[in-house]
N, C-alpha and C positions, 0 to 999 in steps of 0.2 A: 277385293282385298286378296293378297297372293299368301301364299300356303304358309310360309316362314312368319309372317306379320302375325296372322292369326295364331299360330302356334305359339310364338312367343305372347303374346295378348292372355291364350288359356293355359299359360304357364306360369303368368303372373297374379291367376285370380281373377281374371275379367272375363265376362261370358260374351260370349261374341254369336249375331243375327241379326236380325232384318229388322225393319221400321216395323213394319205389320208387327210381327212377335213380341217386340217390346210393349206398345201401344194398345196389345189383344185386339187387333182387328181382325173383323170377318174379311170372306173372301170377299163379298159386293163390295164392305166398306172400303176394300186397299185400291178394288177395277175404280172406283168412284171417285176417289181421289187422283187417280191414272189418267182417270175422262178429265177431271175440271184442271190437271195440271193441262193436257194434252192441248185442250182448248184456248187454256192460259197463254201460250205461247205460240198459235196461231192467230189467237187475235194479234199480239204485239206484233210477230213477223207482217202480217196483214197491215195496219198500221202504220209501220214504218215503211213499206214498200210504196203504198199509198201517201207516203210520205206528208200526212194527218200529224199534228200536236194531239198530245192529250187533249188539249182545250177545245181545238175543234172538232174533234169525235166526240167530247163530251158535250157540243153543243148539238150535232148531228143526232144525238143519242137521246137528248133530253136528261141529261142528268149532269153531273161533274167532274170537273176534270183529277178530283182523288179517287171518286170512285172506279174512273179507267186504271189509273194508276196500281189500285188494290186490284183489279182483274188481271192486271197483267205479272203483276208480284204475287199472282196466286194466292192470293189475302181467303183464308177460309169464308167469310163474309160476302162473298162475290159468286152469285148465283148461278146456273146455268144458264138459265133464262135470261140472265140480262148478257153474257155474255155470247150467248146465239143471237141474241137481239143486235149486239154493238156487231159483230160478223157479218150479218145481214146487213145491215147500214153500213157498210162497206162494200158490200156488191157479192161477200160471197156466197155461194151457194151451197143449195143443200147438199152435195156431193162433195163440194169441198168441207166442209163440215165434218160429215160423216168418215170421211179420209184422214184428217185430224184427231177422230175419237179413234179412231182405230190407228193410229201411229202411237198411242201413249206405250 
């Protein structure tokens, strides 16, 4: 947000900050949600390059094709685990993985 936006904003009465501040989160909690966004949208990019449906990575995966859906929509409900699991049933690896958490 640029200088002017904000100023007018706490000029109007509005407190203006971060997701984390509003929500009181800890510092793991905000890295934690950074990881599973981070992974969120490696799996999709993966996915689609492998040019994979939903449906047949949910078949690959053993589970469904909503449940890919909410992993890649970042749906709170969408585990780590299952989502290293769908990465890996896709051929990536642990270094790509890893590269992933760490770009969040």
């Amino acid at each position: 947000m640029d200088n002017q936006k904000r100023q007018r904003l706490e000029a109007a009465g509005w407190q203006v900050g971060t997701v984390a501040e509003f929500l009181e989160l800890s510092p793991s909690e905000s890295e934690m949600i950074e990881v599973k966004l981070a992974l969120s949208r490696k799996f999709k990019s993966l996915r689609e390059s492998k040019k994979l449906s939903q449906q047949a990575l949910a078949e690959k995966m053993q589970s469904s094709q909503s449940r890919v859906a909410k992993i890649e929509a970042g749906d709170s409900s969408a585990t780590i685990d299952l989502m290293v699991q769908g990465l890996l049933s896709m051929g990536a690896t642990r270094q790509e993985i890893a590269e992933a958490m760490l770009d969040s």
